[in-house]
N, C-alpha and C positions, 0 to 999 in steps of 0.2 A: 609372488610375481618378482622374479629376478631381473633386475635389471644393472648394468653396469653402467656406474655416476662416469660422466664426463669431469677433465676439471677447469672449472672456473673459478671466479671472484666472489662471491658470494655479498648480495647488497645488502646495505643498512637502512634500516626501516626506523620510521619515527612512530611509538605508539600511544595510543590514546586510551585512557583507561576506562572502565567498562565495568559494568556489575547484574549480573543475573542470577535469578533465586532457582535457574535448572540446572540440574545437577545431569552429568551422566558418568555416570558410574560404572554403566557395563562398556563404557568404548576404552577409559582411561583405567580402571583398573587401582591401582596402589603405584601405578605409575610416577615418580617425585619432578620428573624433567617437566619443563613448562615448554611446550608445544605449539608453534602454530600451524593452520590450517594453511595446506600448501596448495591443494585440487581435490576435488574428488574427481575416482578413477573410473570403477567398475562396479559392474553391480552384477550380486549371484543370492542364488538361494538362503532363505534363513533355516537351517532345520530346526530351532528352537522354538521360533515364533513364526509359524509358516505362512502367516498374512501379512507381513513387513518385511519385504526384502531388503536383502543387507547391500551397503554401498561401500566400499574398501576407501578410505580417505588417507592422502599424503600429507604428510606434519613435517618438518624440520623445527627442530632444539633453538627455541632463542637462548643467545648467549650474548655474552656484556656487548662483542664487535658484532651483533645481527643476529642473525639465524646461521648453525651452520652447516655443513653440506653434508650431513645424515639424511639420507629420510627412512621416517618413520613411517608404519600404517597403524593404520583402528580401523575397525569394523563398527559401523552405526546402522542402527536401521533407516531405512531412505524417510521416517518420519521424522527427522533428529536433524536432517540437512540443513532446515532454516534456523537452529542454532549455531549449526559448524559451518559459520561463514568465511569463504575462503578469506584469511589475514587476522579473525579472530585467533586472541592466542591462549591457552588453556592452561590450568595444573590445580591438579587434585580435584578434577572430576566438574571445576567453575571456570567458567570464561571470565578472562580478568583484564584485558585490554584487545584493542583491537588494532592493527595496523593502519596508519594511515594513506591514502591512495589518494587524497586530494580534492579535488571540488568535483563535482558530477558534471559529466559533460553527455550535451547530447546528439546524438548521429542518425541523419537521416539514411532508411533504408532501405530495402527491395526485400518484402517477403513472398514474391513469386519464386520459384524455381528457378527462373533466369538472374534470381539478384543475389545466388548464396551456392556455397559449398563447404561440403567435409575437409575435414583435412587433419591429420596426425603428423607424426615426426618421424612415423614412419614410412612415409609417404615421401620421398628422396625426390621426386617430378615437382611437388609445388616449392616455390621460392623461398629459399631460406630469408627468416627473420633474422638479427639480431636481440638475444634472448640473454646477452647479458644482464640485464636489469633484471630479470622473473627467469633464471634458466630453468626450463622443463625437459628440456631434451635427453631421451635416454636412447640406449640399442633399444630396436622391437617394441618403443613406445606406440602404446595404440590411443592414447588417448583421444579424442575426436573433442574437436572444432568448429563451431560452425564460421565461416569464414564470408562477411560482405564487403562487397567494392562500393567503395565511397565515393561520390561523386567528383573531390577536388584531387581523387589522388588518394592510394593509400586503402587499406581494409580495417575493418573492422573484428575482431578475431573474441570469438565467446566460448567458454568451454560449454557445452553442450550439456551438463548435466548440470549445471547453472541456469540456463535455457530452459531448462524444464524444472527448473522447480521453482524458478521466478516466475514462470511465463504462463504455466502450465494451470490455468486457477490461483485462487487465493487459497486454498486448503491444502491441508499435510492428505487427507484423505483421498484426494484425486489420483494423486502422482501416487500414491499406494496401492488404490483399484486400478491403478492402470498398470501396473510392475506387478502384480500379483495375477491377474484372473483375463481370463480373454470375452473379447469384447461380443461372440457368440458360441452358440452349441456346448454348453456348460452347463454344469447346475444353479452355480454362479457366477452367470456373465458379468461385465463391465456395467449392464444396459441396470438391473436388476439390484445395484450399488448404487448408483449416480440417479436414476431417474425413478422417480415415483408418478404413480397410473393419472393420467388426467382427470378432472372432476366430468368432463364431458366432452364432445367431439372436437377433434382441431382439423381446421383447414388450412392453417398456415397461410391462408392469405392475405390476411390485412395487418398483422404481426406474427413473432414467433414467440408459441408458448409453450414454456419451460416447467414442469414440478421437481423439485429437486426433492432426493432423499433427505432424511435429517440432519444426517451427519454431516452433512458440505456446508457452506455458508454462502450469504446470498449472493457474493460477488461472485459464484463458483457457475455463477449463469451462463455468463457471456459465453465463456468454449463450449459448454455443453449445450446452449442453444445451435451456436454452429456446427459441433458433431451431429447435432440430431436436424437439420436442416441442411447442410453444405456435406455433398461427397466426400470432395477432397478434406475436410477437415476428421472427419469419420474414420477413411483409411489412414490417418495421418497418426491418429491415436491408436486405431486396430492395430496400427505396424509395431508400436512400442511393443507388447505382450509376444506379436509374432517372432521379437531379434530374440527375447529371451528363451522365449521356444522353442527356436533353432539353434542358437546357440550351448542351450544345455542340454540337445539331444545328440552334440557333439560331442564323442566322446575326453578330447583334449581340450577342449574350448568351454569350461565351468564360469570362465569370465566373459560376465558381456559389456564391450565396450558402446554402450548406446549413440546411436546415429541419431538424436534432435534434430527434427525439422521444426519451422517455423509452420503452425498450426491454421493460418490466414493466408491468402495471399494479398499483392497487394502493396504501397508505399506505406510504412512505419517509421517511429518515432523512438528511439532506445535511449533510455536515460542512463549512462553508468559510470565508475569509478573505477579505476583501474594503472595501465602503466604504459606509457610512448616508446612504441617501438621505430624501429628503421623506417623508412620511404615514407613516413605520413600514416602508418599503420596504429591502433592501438588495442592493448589487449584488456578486455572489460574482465577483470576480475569478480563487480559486484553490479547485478544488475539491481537498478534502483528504480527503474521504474519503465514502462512502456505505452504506447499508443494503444488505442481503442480502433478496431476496425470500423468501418464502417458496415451501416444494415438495416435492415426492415427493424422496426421496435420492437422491443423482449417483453411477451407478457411474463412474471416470474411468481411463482407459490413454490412453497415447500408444505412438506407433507404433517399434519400432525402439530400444527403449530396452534397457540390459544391467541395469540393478538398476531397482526401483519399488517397495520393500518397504513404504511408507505410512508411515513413520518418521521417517527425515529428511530429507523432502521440506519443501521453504518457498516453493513457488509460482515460483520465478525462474530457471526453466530444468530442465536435465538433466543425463544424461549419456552417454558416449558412446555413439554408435550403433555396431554393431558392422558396419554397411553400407559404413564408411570414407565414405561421402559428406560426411559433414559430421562436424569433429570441433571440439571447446572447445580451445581452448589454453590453457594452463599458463602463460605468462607473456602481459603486453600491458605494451605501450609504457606509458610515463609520458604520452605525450598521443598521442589518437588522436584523428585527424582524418576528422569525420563528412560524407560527401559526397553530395550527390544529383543530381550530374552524369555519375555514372558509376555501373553496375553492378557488384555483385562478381563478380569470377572462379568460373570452377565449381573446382569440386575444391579449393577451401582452406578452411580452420577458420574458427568464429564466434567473434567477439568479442565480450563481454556489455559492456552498457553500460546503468546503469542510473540511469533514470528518478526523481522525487519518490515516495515511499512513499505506499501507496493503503491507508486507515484504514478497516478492516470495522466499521462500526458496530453494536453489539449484537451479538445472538448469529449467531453464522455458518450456514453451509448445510450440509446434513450431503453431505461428501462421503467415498465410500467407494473407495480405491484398490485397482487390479488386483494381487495381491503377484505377484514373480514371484522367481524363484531369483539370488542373486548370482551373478554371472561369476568362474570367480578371477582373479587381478589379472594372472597371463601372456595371457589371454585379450583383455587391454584391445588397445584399435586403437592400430596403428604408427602414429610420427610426432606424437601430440599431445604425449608428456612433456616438456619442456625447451624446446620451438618458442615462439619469440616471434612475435606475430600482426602481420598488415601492420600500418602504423601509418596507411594509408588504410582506410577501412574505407565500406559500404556498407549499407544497408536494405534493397534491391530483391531481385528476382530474379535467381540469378546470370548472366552473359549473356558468352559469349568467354572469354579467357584472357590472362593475360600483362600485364595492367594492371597488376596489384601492389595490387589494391582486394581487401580481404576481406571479408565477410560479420559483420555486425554484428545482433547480436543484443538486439534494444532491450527494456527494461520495466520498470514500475513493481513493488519485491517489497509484496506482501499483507503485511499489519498488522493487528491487531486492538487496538482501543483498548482503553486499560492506564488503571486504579486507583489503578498502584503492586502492586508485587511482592504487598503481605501481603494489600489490599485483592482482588486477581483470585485469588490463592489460596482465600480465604474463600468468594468468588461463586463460584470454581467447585465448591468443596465441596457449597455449597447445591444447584448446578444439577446434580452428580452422583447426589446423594441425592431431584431430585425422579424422574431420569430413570429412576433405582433403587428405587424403594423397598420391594422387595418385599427388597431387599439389604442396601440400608444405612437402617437402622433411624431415625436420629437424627445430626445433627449439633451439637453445643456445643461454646462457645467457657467458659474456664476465668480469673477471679479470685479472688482471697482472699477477697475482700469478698462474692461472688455465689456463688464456687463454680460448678460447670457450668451454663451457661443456654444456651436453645434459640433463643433472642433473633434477630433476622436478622440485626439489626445490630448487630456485634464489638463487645468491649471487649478492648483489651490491656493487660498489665501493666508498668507502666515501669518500668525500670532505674535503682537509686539508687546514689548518688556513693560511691567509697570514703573511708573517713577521711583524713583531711587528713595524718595523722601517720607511714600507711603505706606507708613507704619501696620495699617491694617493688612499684608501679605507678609506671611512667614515666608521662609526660605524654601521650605520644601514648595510650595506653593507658585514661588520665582522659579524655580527648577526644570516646575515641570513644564513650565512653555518651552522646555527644548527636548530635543530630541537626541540630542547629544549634548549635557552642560559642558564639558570640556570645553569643544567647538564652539560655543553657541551658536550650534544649529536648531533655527527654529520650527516649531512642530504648523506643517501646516492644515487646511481643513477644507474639505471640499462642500462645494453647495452643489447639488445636482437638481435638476427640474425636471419632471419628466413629466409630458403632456397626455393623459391618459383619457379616453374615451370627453376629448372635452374640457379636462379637469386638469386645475396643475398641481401634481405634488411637489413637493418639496421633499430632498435625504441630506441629512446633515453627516457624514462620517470626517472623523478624527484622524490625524498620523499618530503611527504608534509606534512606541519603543520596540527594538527587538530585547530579548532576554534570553538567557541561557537556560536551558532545562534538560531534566533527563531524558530520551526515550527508552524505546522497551526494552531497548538491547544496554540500558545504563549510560549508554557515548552521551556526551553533551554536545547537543544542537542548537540551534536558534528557533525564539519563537517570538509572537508578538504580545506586549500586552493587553487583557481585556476590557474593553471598553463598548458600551450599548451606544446606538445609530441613537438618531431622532429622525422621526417622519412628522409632518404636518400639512395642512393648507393653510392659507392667510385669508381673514376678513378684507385685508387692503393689499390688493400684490402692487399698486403704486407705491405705495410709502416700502416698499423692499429693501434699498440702499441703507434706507437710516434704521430700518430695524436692525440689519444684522449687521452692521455697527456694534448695536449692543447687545445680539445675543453671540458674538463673538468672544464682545468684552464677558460677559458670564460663563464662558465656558473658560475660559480664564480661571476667573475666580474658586468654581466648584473642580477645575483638574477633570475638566472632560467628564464628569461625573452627569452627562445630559437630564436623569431621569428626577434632578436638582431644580430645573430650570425648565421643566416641558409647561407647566405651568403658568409661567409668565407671557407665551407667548401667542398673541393676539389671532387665534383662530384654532384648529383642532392641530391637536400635539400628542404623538405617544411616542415611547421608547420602544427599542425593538433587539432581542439578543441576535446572537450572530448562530445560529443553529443550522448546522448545513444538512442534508437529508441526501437516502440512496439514490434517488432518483434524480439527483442534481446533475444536467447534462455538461457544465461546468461552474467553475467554483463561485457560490454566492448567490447562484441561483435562487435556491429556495428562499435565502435572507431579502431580497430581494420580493419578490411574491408574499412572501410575511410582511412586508415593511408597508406595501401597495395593501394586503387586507387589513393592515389597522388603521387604513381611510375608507373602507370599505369597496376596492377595486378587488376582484378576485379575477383570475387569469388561473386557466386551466395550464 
C-alpha cells in the first residue's frame, strides 16, 4: 500500500505502562524498533492460515520527541486485533505501554441509517478535519470511518474496524466467522459456526431463543439473537463476507477496506477515549464500551455445556464439554504466543486469552439462561485437570495434527459501568422496586437529621473520629474511617429500607476506598475495596435511631468488617458478598436479590 506522507508536526504522547504475557511473534518478527499501533487498515486473505483473515496494521517508531512520521505495517490475523490496541505500543514481540487518550467520554448517538455515515480521506466532498493532533491523511487513503452527528454540534468519527471488533460481540471468534465464510450456500456458512440446533420448536414469541455454538461466549448472544430475529441486522453481517467477496474477485482490489455499519438501529450510547478534533468533533480511538439495544428477552443455551445454572456465569467462556472435543486447561504458560500462521491442532484444549473489558452502558438486556443440572465432579472430562496448554496457540479452525499449536480462545469479559459499590447498590434498589412494585412497597434511605426519606437521591451518614485519648484504637483502625486520610474525608454509610411484601428489610453498605490495580491489558486502573453488605430485620423498628447509633459505632471498631458484628444485632442479621451474575439487567442487581433471599424474600 503506497501511500505518499504528507508533512506535519507530529504529536507527543504521554504513556502508560503496560504488561501482557502475549506474545506475537509472527506480526513483529526480530523487529528491535518499539512500535505503536497507529490504525488498523485493510483486511485480505491469509494463505497460511486460511480461517483467520489478515488485517494490515499501521505503527509509527516511538522515539525520545513521540512517535515519528514513518509508518510502518504488520500483518496480524483479525484474531490478534484486541491485543493491538490502537496507541498500544510494542517491541520484541510484547506490549509494553500503552498511550494515553485521557478519561472515557461518552456520546450520545443515532444507530439508524439517518444518524451515521462513511467517510475516508479520500473522499475530498466531506469536510475537512483538523488532524494535526492524530494526522492520518494520506493520497488515495481509503480507510473508512464511521462518521455520527452529535446533537450539540460536531461528529463523532470511529474507524470502522474498531467498530467491529468492539462492537461486533464479545468474541475474537465472531469477527473471524464473519471475515472468513458466507453467511449461506456453503459448506460452511456463518449460520452453521455461530448457531447451534435448538433443543425444540421456537416461536419466537414471547422471547428470543438463542443456542450458541461452543466456541463463542455467552455475551456473544445479544447480535446473534438479533441476526437471527431482526432483518436488517442479518443483512448487516451477510454484507461484511459479501465486501470481501467482491472485492477479491477484483482483480486490482486484494485490499478490502470494510464499510462497518452500526448492527442495531435506533438511539445509542458510545463510551470512548480518544483525541478533540476541530468544530466540536472527536475521533474515538478506543471504543471502551457501548449501549444495549433494546428488545423482547434472550432465551440463551450453548451447545455441549455440563453446568449453565445462570449464576455464575460472567460472559467469558465456559465449561467443559463432556464431547472431549474441546477442553479449557487448568494451567497456561506464563507467555503464550498468539499465531496466525498456523492453525490449531484438532483434539487439544483452549486457551483463554483475554481481550480489553467491554463497558454495558446503562441498563442491560434482559437475558434469561437455560438452567440445566450440575455434573458431579467424577463426571468431568479426562485430561483437562493439571495439563498445561501449548504455549503456541491459535484463533482459526483446527486443521491437521502434530504442530504443537493450541486453540485459543480470544474475548473481551462484559462489564457494566459502576457508581461505586454503595452508589450501584442504591440504583439497583430503585430499579428493583420499579420492576416490582406490586412487591416491594417503598424504598428509603435513613439519617438522623431526615429520618427515612423516599428521596432518589441517597444521603449517607458519616463516620466520626474516636477520641483522641482512647487508647484502645490503633492507628490503622483511626484511618480507616476516612476515605482519604490526607483529607480527612470521611467514609460514609448508607442505611436503605426496603418495604417488601409487607416486611421491612434493612441493607447496610459501606463507602469504599478506590485502589489501584492491574487489568488484563497490565494499565493500572481504579478499583474499589472489598467489603460484605449486612441485611437484617429488627425485633423493635421503634427503637431504630439508638440502635444504629451503636451499630455504627461497631463498624467503626471491626474496619467495616460487618460479618464481625451481625451477631449482635437485635433481630435477623446476615452478611452478603457482592457477586454480580450474567443476567444482571444493571449493576448490583443480583447482589440485591441475594441480600432480599437471606431474609427469605425471593423475587423472580
Amino acid at each position: 500500500m503506497a501511500f505518499l506522507i504528507l508533512e506535519f508536526e507530529m504529536p507527543y504522547f504521554k504513556f502508560a505502562s503496560t504488561s501482557k504475557q502475549v506474545s506475537l511473534k509472527d506480526v513483529f518478527g526480530n523487529d528491535p524498533d518499539t512500535l505503536m499501533v497507529w490504525l488498523h487498515t485493510h483486511i485480505t486473505r491469509n494463505s497460511r492460515a486460511q480461517s483467520q483473515p489478515i488485517v494490515r496494521v499501521a505503527f509509527r517508531k516511538v522515539i525520545a520527541s513521540g512517535v515519528s512520521e514513518q509508518i510502518v505495517y504488520r500483518d496480524a490475523p483479525i484474531t490478534a486485533l484486541g491485543q493491538l490496541r490502537i496507541g498500544s505500543v510494542w517491541k520484541d514481540g510484547f506490549c509494553r505501554s500503552q498511550a494515553a487518550f485521557g478519561d472515557a467520554t461518552e456520546f450520545e448517538v443515532n444507530f439508524s441509517e439517518s444518524g451515521w455515515r462513511h467517510t475516508s480521506f479520500q473522499q475530498t466532498r466531506d469536510q475537512p478535519y483538523d488532524w494535526a493532533c492524530y494526522p492520518l491523511h494520506y493520497q488515495r487513503d481509503k480507510n473508512q470511518f464511521l462518521v455520527f452527528d452529535l446533537k450539540g454540534g460536531g461528529r463523532l468519527v470511529v474507524p470502522c474496524l474498531e467498530f467491529f471488533y468492539r462492537c461486533y460481540g464479545r468474541s475474537a471468534e465472531i469477527k473471524r466467522v464473519l471475515t472468513t465464510y458466507p453467511w449461506h450456500g456453503a459448506k460452511e456458512p456463518h449460520l452453521s459456526k455461530l448457531y447451534a440446533e435448538l433443543d425444540d420448536l421456537d416461536d419466537g414469541d414471547q422471547k428470543w431463543r438463542v443456542k450458541l455454538k461452543m466456541r463463542l461466549v455467552l455475551d456473544d448472544v445479544l447480535l446473534l439473537a438479533h441476526a437471527k430475529y431482526e432483518d436488517y441486522t442479518e443483512r448487516v453481517l451477510r454484507g461484511i463476507y459479501s465486501q470481501i467477496e467482491a472485492d477479491h474477485d477484483t482483480r486490482y482490489s486484494p485490499e478490502v477496506f470494510l464499510k462497518i455499519r452500526p448492527w442495531h438501529q435506533g438511539k445509542a450510547t458510545l463510551k470512548v477515549r480518544g483525541i478533540q478534533l476541530n468544530n466540536g468533533s472527536f475521533l474515538a480511538l478506543q471504543i471502551i464500551g457501548c449501549s444495549d439495544p433494546e428488545g423482547k428477552a434472550i432465551e440463551r443455551d450453548r451447545e455441549e455445556l455440563q453446568k449453565f445454572d445462570g449464576i455464575d456465569i460472567d460472559g467469558r467462556g465456559g465449561d467443559d464439554p463432556p464431547s472431549g472435543q474441546v477442553r479449557r486447561f487448568r494451567k497456561t504458560p506464563l507467555i503464550v504466543d498468539l499465531t496466525g500462521s498456523e492453525e490449531p491442532d484438532h483434539g487439544v484444549g483452549s486457551t483463554e486469552i483475554l481481550d480489553t473489558e467491554f463497558v454495558v452502558v446503562g441498563k442491560r438486556r434482559v437475558v434469561i439462561d437455560v438452567r440445566r443440572n450440575r455434573v458431579k465432579s467424577g463426571a468431568r472430562q479426562r485430561g483437562g485437570r493439571g495439563v498445561t496448554s501449548p504455549a503456541v496457540v491459535s484463533g482459526g479452525d483446527p486443521y491437521g495434527s502434530g504442530k504443537g499449536v493450541g486453540q485459543a480462545s480470544i474475548n473481551a469479559k462484559q462489564v457494566m459501568e459502576s457508581n461505586g459499590m454503595l452508589r450501584d447498590m442504591w440504583n439497583a434498589m430503585l430499579y428493583l422496586q420499579r420492576q416490582n412494585p406490586t412487591r416491594i412497597q417503598s424504598v428509603a434511605w435513613f439519617t438522623f437529621e431526615s429520618e427515612f426519606c423516599t428521596d432518589s437521591e441517597p444521603e449517607v451518614i458519616g463516620l466520626t473520629p474516636f477520641k483522641d485519648d482512647d487508647e484502645s484504637v490503633n492507628t490503622e483502625t483511626r484511618n480507616w474511617l476516612y476515605l482519604d486520610v490526607d483529607s480527612k474525608v470521611f467514609r460514609g454509610v448508607l442505611i436503605a429500607r426496603l418495604r417488601v411484601d409487607m416486611r421491612n428489610v434493612f441493607i447496610v453498605e459501606i463507602e469504599r476506598r478506590t485502589r489501584q490495580m492491574k487489568d488484563v491489558d497490565g494499565a493500572t486502573k481504579e478499583s474499589e475495596e472489598k467489603l460484605k453488605g449486612l441485611v437484617f430485620t429488627l425485633d423493635d423498628e421503634q427503637a431504630i435511631g439508638k440502635w444504629l447509633t451503636e451499630l455504627l459505632c461497631d463498624i467503626q471498631k471491626v474496619r467495616g468488617i460487618v460479618q464481625k458484628i451481625s451477631g449482635k444485632i437485635p433481630g435477623n442479621a446476615l452478611t452478603f458478598s457482592h457477586k454480580s451474575s450474567g443476567n444482571d439487567e444493571i449493576v448490583c442487581q443480583a447482589m440485591v436479590v441475594n441480600a432480599l433471599g437471606k431474609m427469605g424474600i425471593s423475587l423472580d
